[in-house]
N, C-alpha and C positions, 0 to 999 in steps of 0.2 A: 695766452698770446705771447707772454715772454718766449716762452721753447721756440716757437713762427718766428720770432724776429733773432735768437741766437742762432735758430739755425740760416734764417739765410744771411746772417753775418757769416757763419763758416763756408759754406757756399759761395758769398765774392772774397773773402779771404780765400777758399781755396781755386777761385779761377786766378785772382791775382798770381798768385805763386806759380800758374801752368804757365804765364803769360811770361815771368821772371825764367823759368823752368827753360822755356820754349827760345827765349833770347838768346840764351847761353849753348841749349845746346843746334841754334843754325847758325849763329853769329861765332861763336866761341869767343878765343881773346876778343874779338870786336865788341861781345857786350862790355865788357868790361872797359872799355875805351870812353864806349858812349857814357857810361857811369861815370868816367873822369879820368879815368886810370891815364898814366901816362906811357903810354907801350909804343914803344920801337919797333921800327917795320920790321927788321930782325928777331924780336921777340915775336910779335905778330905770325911770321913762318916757320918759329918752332915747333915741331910736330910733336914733342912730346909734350908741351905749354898747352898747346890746341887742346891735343887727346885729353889730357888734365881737365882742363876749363869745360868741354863737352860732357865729359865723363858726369864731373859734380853738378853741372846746369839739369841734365838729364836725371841724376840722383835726387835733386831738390824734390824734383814734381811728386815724392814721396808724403812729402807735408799738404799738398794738395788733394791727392788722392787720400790721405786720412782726414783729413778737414771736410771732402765731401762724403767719406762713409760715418764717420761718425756726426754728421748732420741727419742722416735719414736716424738715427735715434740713439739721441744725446746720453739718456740714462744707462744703455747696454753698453756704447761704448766711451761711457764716460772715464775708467782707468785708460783705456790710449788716447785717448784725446789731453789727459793732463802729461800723459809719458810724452807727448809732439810736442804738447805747450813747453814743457823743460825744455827738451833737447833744441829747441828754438831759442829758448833763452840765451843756452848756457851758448849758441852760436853768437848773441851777442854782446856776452861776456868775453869770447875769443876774441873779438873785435879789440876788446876793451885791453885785453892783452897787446893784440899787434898795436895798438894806439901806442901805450908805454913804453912799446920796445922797439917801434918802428920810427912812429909820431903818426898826423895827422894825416887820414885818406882825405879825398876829393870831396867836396860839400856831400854829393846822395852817397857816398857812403855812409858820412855821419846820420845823415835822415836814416837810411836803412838801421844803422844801430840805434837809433831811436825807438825807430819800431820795431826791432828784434828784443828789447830789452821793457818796451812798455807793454806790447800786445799780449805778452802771454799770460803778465798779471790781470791786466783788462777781462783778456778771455776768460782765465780763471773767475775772477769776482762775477763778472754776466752768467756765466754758466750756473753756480753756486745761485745766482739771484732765480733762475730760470726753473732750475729744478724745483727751487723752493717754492716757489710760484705756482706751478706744475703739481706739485701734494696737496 
């Protein structure tokens, strides 16, 4: 039953992220606003800022789409599924940078590096607990 319930964890983790995915690339800068950001209607009409912000909302939805393949079966693609879990990490490690060298984003930013930096060890440990389970 453990495998049943890690994978439809990765399943709404990965619609979460289409949902995150999906903000960014119809909104552009404006998701980021709704996040907190503080954006100038003039930043807001930069066409290269937009293209930017679209571009990587759009790129996201990569962590969604491997969160829902490697939910239809954990053990095959359990190396990419820890290779997403990192590179998810290490995004909220870059956080952890712009924090130091920037300072403080908007409150859900901070929530977002929360859960950039806690979920992938969580995932890890469930996954590990799931498999073992699963033998």
């Amino acid at each position: 039953m453990a495998i049943k319930n890690f994978q439809l964890m990765l399943r709404i983790f990965g619609a979460i992220i289409f949902v995150v995915s999906a903000s960014h690339l119809f909104l552009g800068l404006r998701a980021d606003a709704l996040l907190g950001a503080n954006i100038s209607s003039a930043v807001l009409a930069e066409p290269t800022l937009d293209s930017q912000n679209r571009f990587y909302g759009a790129a996201f939805a990569i962590y969604g789409v491997l969160l829902l393949l490697c939910a239809t079966d954990i053990r095959r693609y359990e190396p990419v599924l820890r290779w997403a879990m990192a590179v998810f990490f290490i995004g909220g490690l870059a956080r952890l940078v712009s924090i130091v060298i920037v300072g403080l984003p908007a409150p859900l930013i901070l929530g977002l590096t929360a859960i950039e930096l806690l979920a992938p060890p969580l995932l890890y440990v469930a996954m590990r607990a799931a498999l073992a389970e699963a033998d």
